[in-house]
N, C-alpha and C positions, 0 to 999 in steps of 0.2 A: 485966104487961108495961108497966110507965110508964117513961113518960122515952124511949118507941122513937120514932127521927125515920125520917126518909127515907134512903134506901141510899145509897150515897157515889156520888157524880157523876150524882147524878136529881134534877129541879125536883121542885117542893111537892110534897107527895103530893096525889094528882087527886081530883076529886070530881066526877066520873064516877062513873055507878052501874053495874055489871056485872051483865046479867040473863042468868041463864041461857037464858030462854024465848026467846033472839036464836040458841042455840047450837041449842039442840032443832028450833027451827023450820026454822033452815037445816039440819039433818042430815038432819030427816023430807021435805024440800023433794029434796035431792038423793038420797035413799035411795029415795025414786019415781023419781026421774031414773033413778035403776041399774037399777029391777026393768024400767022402760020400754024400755032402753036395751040391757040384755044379749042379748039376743039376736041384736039387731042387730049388735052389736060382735065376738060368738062368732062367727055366720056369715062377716063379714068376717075373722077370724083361723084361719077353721076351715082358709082354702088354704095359710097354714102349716104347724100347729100339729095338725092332722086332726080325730078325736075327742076331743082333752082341750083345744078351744078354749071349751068352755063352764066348763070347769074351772079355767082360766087369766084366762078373763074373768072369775068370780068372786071370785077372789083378788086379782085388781087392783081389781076395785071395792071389796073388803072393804077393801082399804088406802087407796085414795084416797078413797073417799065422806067420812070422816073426817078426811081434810087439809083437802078442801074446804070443806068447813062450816065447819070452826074458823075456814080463812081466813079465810071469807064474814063469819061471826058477830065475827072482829076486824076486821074493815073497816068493818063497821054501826059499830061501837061509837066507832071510831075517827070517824066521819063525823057521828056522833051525832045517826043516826036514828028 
């Protein structure tokens, strides 16, 4: 792969180093936050949602604990902490 530059309409390429251990740490950080968290959120969903608010709360967290982190882990990086 020689002679590869930088993708059309991007400055230098960065020298920034990307650790994954920013990604893990914020996932294992917020995936405490959920297991802490879920039950509280289901009770509170439960006056909708009846019986399947602990099941519904799972499934949001299973999707969002993973947005978040990544956010989290590109804003360190970005901030370059």
């Amino acid at each position: 792969m020689a002679g590869v530059g930088s993708l059309p309409e991007r400055s230098e390429v960065s020298v920034r180093s990307f650790s994954p251990w920013i990604d893990r740490g914020s996932l294992i950080l917020f995936a405490a936050g959920a297991v802490i968290a879920a039950p509280e959120i289901a009770y509170f969903l439960e006056q909708w949602l009846g019986g399947t608010a602990m099941i519904a709360t799972a499934c949001g967290l299973v999707i969002l604990v993973p947005i978040l982190a990544t956010s989290l882990g590109k804003l360190v990086v970005r901030m370059q902490l």
